[in-house]
C-alpha positions in Angstrom: 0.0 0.0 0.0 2.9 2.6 0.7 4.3 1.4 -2.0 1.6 2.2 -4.3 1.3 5.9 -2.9 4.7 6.5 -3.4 4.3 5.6 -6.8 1.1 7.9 -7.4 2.7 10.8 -5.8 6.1 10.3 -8.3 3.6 10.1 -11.2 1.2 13.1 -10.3 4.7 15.6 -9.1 6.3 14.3 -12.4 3.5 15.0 -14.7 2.5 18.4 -13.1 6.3 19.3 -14.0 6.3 18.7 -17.5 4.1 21.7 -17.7 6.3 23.9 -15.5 7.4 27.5 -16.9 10.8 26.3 -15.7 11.0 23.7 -18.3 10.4 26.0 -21.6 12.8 28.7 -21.9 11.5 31.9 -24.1 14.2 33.7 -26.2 13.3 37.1 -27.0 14.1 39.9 -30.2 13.1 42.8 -31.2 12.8 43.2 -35.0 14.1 45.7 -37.2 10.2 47.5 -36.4 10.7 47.6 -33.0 8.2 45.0 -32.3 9.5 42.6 -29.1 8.5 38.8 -30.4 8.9 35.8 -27.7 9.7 32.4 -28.9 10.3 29.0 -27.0 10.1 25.3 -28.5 7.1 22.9 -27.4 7.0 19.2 -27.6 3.1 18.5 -29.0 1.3 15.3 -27.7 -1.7 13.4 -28.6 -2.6 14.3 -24.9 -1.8 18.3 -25.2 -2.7 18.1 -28.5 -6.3 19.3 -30.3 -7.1 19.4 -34.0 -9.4 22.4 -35.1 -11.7 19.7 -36.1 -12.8 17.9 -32.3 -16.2 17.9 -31.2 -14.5 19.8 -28.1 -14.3 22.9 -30.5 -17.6 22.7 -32.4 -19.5 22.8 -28.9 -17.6 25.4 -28.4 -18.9 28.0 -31.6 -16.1 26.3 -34.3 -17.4 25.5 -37.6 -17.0 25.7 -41.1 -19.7 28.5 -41.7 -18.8 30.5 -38.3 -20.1 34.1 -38.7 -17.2 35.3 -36.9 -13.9 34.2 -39.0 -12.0 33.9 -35.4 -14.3 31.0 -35.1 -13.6 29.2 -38.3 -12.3 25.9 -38.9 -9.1 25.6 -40.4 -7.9 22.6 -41.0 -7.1 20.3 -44.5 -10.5 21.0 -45.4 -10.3 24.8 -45.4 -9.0 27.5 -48.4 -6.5 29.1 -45.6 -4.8 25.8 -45.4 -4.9 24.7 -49.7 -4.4 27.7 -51.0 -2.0 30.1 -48.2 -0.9 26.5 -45.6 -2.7 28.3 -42.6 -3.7 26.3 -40.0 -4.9 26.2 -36.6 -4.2 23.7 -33.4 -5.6 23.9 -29.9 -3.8 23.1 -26.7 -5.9 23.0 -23.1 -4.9 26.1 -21.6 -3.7 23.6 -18.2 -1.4 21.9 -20.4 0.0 24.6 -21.5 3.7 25.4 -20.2 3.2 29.1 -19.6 0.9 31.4 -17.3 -2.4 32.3 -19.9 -5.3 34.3 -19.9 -7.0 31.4 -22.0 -10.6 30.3 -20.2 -10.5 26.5 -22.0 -7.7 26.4 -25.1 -4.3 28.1 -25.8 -4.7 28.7 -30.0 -1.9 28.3 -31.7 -1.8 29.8 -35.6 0.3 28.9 -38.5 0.3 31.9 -40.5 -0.4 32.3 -44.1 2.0 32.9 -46.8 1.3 35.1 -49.2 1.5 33.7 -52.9 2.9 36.7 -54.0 6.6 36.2 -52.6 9.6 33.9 -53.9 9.2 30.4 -52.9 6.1 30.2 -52.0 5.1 26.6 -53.3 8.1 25.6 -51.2 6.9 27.3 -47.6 3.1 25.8 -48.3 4.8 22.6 -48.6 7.1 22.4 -45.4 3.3 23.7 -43.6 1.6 21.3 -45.0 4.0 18.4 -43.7 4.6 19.8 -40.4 0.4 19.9 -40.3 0.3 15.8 -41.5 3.1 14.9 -38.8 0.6 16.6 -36.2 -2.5 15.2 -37.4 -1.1 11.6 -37.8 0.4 12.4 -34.3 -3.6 12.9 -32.7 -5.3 10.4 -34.6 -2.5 7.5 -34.5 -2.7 8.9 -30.5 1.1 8.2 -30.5 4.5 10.0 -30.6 5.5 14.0 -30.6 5.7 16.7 -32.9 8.5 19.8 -31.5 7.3 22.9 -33.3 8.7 26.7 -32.1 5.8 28.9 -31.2 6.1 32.9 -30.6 4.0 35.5 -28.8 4.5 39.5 -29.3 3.3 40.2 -25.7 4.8 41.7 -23.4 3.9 39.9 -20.8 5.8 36.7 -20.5 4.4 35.7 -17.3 1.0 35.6 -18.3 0.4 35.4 -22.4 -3.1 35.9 -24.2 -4.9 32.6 -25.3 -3.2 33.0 -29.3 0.2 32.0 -29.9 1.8 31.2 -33.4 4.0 28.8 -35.0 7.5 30.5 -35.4 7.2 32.5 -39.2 9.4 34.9 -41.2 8.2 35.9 -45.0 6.1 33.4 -45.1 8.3 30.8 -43.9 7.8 28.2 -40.6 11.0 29.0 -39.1 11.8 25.8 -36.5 14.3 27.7 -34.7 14.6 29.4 -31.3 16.4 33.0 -30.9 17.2 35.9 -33.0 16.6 35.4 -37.1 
């Protein structure tokens, strides 16, 4: 019997640590605009993990003919993502490493790319695989997915409930620090 409370209390101190602020370490720049950006990595899970299509989501106002675009579904099914590689993942704000301001999900964006600028078929492609590796991450409910995510808040201690995958021209950037 001790034994088997010794063994819960190692599980529960170990897995409310993985979520510790200690453990994710935020590099921050200023660009050439003055803007201050924030960026840290984070290891995605099947169990931190929600795709913009759950039934979590469409109880929650998300669907494919939202009224409000904030509200939108964008996944493989959606123009953002075919035409421009935006996409959209959820993470349960209490799985989330750092303080938030999110009342049930931490969003995190991929921006588009605009087809405009050089490489572009290029940029949509390395989305679109990093989105597969994610989604075959949930649904196989195995394995991890390491993306970079930034914030432009001030606030590190306590970040809105939007964060977005690292991007520069266009371009997922999977690197930490100053471009």
């Amino acid at each position: 019997m001790l034994k088997n409370i010794f063994l819960f209390m190692a599980v529960f101190f170990c897995s409310a640590s993985a979520y510790s602020t200690e453990e994710v370490q935020v590099h921050a720049y200023t660009s050439s605009k003055g803007f201050t950006f924030r960026n840290f990595r984070l290891t995605l899970t099947p169990q931190n993990t929600i795709l913009a299509s759950d039934i979590r989501l469409k109880n929650s106002g998300y669907s494919r003919e939202a009224s409000n675009y904030r509200y939108e579904i964008l996944d493989e099914r959606s123009i953002n993502y075919t035409e421009y590689g935006q996409f959209e993942i959820f993470i349960p704000e209490d799985k989330f490493p750092l303080k938030n301001n999110a009342n049930t999900f931490i969003i995190a964006r991929m921006p588009q790319t605009d087809p405009t600028i050089a490489d572009f078929e290029e940029k949509i492609t390395k989305k679109k695989q990093l989105y597969k590796k994610i989604v075959t991450m949930v649904k196989n409910n195995k394995g991890s997915v390491e993306v970079v995510l930034e914030f432009p808040h001030a606030n590190t201690e306590k970040i809105d409930a939007n964060v977005f995958f690292r991007a520069y021209n266009g371009d997922y950037i999977d690197k930490v620090g100053k471009l």
